[in-house]
N, C-alpha and C positions, 0 to 999 in steps of 0.2 A: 761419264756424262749421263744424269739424270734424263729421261724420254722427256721429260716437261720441260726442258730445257730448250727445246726447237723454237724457241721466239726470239730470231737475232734480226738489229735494226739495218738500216740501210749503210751501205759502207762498213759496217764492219766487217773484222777479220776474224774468218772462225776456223777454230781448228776441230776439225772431225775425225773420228777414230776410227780407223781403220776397219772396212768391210767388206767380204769379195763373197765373188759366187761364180762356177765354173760354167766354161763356157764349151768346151771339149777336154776329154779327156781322151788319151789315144795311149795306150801299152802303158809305162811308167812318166809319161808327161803331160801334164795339166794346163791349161788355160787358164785361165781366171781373171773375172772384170773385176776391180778396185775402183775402193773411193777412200778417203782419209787424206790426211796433212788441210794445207791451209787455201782456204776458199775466202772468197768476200760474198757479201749480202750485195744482190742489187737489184730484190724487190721486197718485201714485206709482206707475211703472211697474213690478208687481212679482211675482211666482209668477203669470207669464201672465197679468195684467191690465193691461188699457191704459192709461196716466197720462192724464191731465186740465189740460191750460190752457184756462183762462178770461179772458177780455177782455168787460168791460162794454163797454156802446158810448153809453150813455143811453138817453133813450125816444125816440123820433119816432111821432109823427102818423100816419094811414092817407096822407092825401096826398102823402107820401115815399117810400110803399111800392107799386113798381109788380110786375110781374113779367116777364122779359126771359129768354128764352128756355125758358121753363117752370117757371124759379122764382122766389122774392120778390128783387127790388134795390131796393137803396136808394144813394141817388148817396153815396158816402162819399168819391170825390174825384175827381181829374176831369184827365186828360191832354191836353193840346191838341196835336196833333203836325201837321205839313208834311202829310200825308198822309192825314188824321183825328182824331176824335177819341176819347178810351179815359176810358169810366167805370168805376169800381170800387167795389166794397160786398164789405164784409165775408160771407161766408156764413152764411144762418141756419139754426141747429139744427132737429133733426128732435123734434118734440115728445115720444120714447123717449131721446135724449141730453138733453133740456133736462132731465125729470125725474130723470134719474141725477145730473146735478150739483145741481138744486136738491135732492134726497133730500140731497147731502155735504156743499150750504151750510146745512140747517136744523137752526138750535140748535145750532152752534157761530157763536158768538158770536166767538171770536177770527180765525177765518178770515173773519167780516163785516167784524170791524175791521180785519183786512188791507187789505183793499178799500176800506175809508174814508181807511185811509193812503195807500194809492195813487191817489188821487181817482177812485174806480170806487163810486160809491155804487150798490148792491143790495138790493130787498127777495126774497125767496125766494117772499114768498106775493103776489106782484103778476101782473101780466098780461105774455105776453112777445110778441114776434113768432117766427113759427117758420116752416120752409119747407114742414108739410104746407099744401096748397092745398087747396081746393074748386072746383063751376063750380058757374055759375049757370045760370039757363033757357036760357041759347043760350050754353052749354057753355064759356064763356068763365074762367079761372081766376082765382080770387080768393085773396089772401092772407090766411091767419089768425094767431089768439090764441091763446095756451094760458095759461088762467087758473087760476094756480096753488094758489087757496084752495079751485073747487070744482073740480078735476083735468078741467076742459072745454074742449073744442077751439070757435071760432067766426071766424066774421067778425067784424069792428068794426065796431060802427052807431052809436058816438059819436066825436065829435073828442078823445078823451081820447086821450095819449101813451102808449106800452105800449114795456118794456125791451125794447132791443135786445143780442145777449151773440152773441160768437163764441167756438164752440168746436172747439180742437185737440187729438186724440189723438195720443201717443206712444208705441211700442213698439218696439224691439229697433232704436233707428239709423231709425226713420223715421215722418216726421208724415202724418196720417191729419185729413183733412177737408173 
């Protein structure tokens, strides 16, 4: 894909090429946050504002969600190489970008059914995973929620699934995220 290429319209479906960068590396095993496969457009890059893709990922469990080099991972897949091995997860949103897109998914209904067509089911007022962190008493970091019905950041203290969603900015020939 040509860099001039970053001007995709609203709803569409883009597919991006694969691109990581490491997040810890420890003896022969790697980290690495990822982006690639298929994303939707659901703002326009336009009079200096940043455009918006969106990738659902589903929900996963608290016990998938570690944190690896200072922020949340989740194994989304998995390299085995001669040399090591390289885990990859998706990067999660800062609970200030998560709200900017769930403010552009709520109540339009036809950009939700985009998403249903694209088997990315979403609710806007559910619970997500995001990459602000906490510590706990012996300062250790934990991963949170951002619960989007009453705009509240937490840990998870139940085994209930909470959406996982990657988000890429575009602007002017290059992706941001």
């Amino acid at each position: 894909m040509a860099s001039n290429d970053y001007n995709w319209t609203v709803g569409e479906i883009v597919n991006l090429p694969r691109k990581v960068r490491t997040l810890k590396t420890s003896g022969t095993t790697s980290y690495m946050q990822c982006i690639g496969s298929r994303f939707i457009c659901i703002r326009e890059s336009e009079s200096g504002q940043r455009g918006i893709l969106l990738k659902v990922l589903g929900k996963a469990h608290a016990d998938r969600v570690t944190i690896q080099g200072g922020e949340p991972f989740a194994r989304d897949d998995f390299d085995e190489q001669f040399n090591g091995d390289n885990y990859y997860s998706y990067p999660f949103p800062s609970s200030t970008n998560l709200k900017e897109v769930l403010d552009i998914l709520r109540g339009n209904e036809e950009m939700l059914h985009r998403f249903e067509k694209a088997s990315m089911h979403i609710n806007p007022n559910s619970t997500f995973w995001v990459s602000d962190t906490t510590r706990n008493r012996l300062m250790i970091k934990k991963p949170q929620i951002y619960n989007a019905y009453n705009a509240e950041l937490s840990v998870p203290n139940n085994d209930s699934p909470h959406y996982r969603v990657a988000i890429v900015f575009f602007y002017k020939n290059e992706l941001y995220w």
